[in-house]
C-alpha positions in Angstrom: 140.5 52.1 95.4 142.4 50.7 98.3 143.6 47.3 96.0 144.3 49.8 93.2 146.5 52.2 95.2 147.7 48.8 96.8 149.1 47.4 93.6 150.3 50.3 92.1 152.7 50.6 95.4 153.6 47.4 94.8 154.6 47.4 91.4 157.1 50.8 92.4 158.9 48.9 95.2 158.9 45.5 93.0 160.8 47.8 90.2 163.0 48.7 93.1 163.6 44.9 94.4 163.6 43.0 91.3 165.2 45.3 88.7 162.7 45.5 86.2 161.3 48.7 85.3 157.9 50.3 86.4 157.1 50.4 82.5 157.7 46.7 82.3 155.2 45.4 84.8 151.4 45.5 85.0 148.5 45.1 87.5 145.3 43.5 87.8 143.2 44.0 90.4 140.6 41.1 90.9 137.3 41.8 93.6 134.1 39.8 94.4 132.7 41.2 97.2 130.2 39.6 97.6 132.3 36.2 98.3 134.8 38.3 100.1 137.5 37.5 97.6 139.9 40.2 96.9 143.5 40.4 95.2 145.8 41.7 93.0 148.2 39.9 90.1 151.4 42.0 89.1 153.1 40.4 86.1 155.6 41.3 83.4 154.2 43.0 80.4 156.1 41.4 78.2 158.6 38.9 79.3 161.4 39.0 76.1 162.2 42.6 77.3 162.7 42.7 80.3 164.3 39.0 80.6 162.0 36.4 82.2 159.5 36.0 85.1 162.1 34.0 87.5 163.0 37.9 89.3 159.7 38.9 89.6 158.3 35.4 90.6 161.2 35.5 93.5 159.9 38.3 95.0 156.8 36.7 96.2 158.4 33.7 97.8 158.5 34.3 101.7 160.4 35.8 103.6 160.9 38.3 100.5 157.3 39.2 99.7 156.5 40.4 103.2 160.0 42.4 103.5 158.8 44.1 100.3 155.5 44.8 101.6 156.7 46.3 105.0 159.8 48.4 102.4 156.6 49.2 100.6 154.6 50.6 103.2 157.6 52.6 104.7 158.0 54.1 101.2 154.2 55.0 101.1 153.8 56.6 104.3 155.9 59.8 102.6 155.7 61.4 99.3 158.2 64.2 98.5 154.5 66.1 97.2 153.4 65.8 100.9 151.4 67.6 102.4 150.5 69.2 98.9 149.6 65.0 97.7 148.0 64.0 101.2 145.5 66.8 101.4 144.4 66.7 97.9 140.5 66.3 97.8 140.5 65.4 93.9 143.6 65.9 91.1 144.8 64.0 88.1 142.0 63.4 85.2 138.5 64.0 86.6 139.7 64.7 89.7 139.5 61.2 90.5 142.6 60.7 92.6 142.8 61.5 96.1 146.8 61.1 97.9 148.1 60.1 94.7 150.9 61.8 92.2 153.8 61.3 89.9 156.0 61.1 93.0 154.1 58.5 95.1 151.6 56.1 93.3 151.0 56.8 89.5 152.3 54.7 87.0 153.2 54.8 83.4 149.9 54.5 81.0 151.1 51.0 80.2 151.1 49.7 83.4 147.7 50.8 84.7 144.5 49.0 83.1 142.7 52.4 84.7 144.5 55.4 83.4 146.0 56.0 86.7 142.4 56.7 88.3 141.1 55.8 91.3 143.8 56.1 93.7 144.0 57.1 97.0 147.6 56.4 99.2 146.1 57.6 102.1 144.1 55.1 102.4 146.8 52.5 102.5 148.7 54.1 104.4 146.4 56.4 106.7 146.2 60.4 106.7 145.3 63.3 108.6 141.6 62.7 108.0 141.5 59.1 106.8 142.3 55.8 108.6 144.7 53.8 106.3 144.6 49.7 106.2 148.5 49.4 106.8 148.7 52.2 109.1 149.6 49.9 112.1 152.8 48.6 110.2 153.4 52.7 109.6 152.9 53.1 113.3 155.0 49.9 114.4 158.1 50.3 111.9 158.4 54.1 113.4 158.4 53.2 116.6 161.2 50.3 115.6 163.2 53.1 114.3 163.2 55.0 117.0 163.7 52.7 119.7 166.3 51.7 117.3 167.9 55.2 117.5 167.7 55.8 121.1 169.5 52.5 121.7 172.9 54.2 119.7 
């Protein structure tokens, strides 16, 4: 859940930073836990449409790929649903969703090789009940901002 909700944020703020739209680009989420290998491939559904790879492949060159993932985890921490999306105990189909909706982490049907199930943002991010994996960059890029503002 935690690489699914992973790459779908990714593939919202790549839309953002690369100019293709969320429509255009897919995920794949790879996991063999038993090696400990883990990781996610977001690529262009189909390249003629949308123009070619170059923009996409750009954004995961450094320094750009970590800038998107700290824009990405800003983004994430709020959902315009919240708290409605951040308590949710089960929605979407099957109730298989947790902190996920339309406004946050879901994806058009052609993006998702899952349907848009098994998604949780909290746990990317962290929640009232739930620890999240990135919640120390939450944490640290708040307290940038304010120490940020009190220096004005």
């Amino acid at each position: 859940m935690l690489l699914h909700t992973l790459a779908h944020l990714l593939i919202r703020q790549l839309s953002f930073e690369s100019g293709y739209t969320t429509a255009s680009l897919r995920e794949r989420v790879y996991a063999r836990p038993e090696q400990d290998q883990y990781g996610i491939l977001v690529y262009t559904a189909a390249g003629d449409a949308e123009g070619t790879l170059g923009g996409l492949v750009r954004q995961g060159e450094p320094p750009r790929l970590a800038e998107t993932l700290l824009r990405m985890t800003e983004a994430a921490a709020w959902c315009s649903a919240d708290p409605l999306c951040a308590e949710h105990t089960g929605q979407g189909f099957g109730n298989l969703n947790r902190a996920a909706c339309h406004a946050c982490a879901l994806l058009p049907e052609t993006s998702c090789e899952t349907g848009n199930t098994l998604l949780d943002r909290a746990l990317v991010v962290g929640g009232e009940r739930v620890p999240g994996y990135l919640e120390s960059i939450v944490t640290a890029a708040r307290a940038t901002a304010a120490d940020a503002v009190e220096e004005m």
